[in-house]
N, C-alpha and C positions, 0 to 999 in steps of 0.2 A: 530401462532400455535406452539406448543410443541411436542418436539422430543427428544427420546433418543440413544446416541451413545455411542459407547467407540473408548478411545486412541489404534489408531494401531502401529503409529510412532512418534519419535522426532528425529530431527537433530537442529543443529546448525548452522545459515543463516549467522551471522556477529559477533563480536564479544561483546557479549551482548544481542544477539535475539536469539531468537530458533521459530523456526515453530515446528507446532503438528500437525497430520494427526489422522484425525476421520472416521470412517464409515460413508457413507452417506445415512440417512434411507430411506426405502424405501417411493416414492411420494415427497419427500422431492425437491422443487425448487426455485432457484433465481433468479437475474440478475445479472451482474457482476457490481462489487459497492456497493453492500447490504452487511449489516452487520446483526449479532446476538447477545443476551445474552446468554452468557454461563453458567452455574452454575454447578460444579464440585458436585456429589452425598454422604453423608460422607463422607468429607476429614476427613482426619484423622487429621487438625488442622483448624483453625478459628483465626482472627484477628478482630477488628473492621473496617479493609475497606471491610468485608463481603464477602459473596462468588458467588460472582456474577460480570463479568466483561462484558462486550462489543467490539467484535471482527469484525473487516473486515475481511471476506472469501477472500483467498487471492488465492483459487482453482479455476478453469473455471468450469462452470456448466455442461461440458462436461464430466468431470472427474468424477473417480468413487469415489473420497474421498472429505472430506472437508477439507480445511486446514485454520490457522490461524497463524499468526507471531507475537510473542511481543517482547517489551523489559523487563529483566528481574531485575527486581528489589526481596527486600526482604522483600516478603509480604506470609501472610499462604497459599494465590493463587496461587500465581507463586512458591515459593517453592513444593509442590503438586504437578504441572503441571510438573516442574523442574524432581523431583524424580521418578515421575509415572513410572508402568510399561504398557507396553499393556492391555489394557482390563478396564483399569479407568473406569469408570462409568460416563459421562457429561451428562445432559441434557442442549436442548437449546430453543429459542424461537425466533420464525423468519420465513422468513426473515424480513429486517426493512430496510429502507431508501428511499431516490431517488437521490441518488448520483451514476447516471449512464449515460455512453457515451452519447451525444445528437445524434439528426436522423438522421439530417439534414448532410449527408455523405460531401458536397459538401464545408461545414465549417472546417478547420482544429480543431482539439483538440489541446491542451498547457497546459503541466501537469508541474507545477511548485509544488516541492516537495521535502521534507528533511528527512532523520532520517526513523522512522518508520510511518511515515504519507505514506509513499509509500506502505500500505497493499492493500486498495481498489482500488487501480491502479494495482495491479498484474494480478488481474481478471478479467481488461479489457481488458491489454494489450496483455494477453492469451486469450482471447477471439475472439479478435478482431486477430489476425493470424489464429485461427485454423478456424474462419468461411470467412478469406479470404474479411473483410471490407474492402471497396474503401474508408475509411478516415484515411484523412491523422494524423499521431498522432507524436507529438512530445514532446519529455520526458526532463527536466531536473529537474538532482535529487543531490539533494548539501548534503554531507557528510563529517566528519572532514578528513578522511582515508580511502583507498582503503578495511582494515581489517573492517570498522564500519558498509560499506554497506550491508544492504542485498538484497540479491537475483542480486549482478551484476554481476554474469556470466550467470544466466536467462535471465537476461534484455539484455547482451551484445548478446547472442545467438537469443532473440526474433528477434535484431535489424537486423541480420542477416541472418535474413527467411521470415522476414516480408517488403516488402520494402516499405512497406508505416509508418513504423516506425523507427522513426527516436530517437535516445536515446543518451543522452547528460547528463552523470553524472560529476558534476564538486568537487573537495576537497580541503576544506578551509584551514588543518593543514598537509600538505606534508609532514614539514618540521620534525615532529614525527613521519612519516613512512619510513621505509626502503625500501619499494616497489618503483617499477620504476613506475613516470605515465606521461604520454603523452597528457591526455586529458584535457578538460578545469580547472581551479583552483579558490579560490575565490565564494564569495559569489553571487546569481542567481542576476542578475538587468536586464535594460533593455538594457544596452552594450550588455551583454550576449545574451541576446534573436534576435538581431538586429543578429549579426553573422550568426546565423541557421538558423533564418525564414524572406522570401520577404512577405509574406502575415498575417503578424500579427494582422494588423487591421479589418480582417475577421475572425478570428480567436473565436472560445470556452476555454474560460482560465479556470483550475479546479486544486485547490489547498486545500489540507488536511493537519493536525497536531494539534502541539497546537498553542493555541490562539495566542500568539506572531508571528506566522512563518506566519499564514495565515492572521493577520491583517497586514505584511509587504508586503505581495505580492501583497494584494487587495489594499494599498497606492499606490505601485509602480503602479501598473496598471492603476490605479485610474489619477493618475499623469501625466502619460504617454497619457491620453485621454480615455484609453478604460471602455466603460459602465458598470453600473455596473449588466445590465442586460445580460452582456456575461461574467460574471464572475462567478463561482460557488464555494463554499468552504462546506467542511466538518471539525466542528472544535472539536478533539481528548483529553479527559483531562483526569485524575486521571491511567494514561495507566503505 
């Protein structure tokens, strides 16, 4: 279904991402994990990647706005998005997927995720605190630098209100950051995962991005033993 909004806000999540916040129309509903089509209303430029992109809602359904995060690259979309003032004009069509929390509370969830593949994960992992889920969720999120990630002082804050979430951000290039970090480092494998979880083999694995990041996680897993009917991926391209 088709809906029209406009831009209320933008900030700056990481460095190279921005979230945007939208009006949310009225009747307008999702699940957390759904995505949409956006289409910006005359922009005032056009490219040939068109003007039409596909976003993970990265707001909880409870919220009064929509939000989405990208990375930003230099295209007539994101430039647009980039310069807008409040009041832009977007229309959207949606919602769209089923890349959403499984039911089965008594399963852990295992969110193996990099970069901005972490959008449709925002709006479970707010989801799943504010309505108070007995599933157990456990995040790792691999990023070259503390500056690259977004949303991890959301995520650090969720980890610490929600106790059944468990969040585990790991960075590959320290060695280019001046920040101090204490936490895990290095690429996700299944060392890593072995340290933070006893019950992995009962586990829901759920991994998003691009195609590269998610056909190494469903190997590792793969490899590891786990089925591939407890593995779920959403795969991210042209972003």
């Amino acid at each position: 279904m088709k809906y029209t909004t406009e831009l209320i806000s933008k900030e700056t999540v990481a460095e190279g991402t921005m979230a945007f916040h939208m009006k949310k129309p009225e009747g307008f509903t999702f699940m957390p994990g759904q995505n949409c089509d956006f289409t910006i209303i005359d922009p005032p430029e056009t490219d040939g990647e068109g003007n039409i992109r596909t976003f993970s809602i990265t707001s909880a359904p409870s919220e009064s706005e929509i939000a989405i995060a990208t990375r930003m690259r230099d295209t007539a979309f994101k430039r647009t998005l980039k310069n807008a003032e409040a009041g832009l004009k977007i229309e959207f069509d949606g919602p769209m997927g089923s890349f959403t929390l499984h039911e089965k509370a008594s399963r852990p969830a295992v969110i193996l995720v990099g970069g901005i593949g972490i959008t449709p994960f925002m709006s479970i992992v707010k989801d799943a605190a504010e309505r108070s889920l007995p599933h157990k969720i456990y995040m790792f999120y691999s990023n070259h630098r503390p500056e690259d990630t977004a949303f991890l002082a959301v995520l650090q804050d969720l980890a610490k209100k929600n106790p059944n979430f468990t969040f585990i951000p790991t960075m590959t290039d320290m060695e280019k950051s001046p920040q101090q970090w204490e936490g895990e480092r290095g690429y996700i494998d299944m060392a890593m995962i072995d340290r933070h979880i006893s019950d992995k083999n009962d586990a829901i694995y759920y991994t998003a991005g691009p195609q590269t990041m998610v056909g190494a996680m469903r190997k590792m897993l793969n490899d590891a033993g786990i089925s591939n009917d407890d593995i779920r991926t959403e795969e991210f391209s042209g972003y």
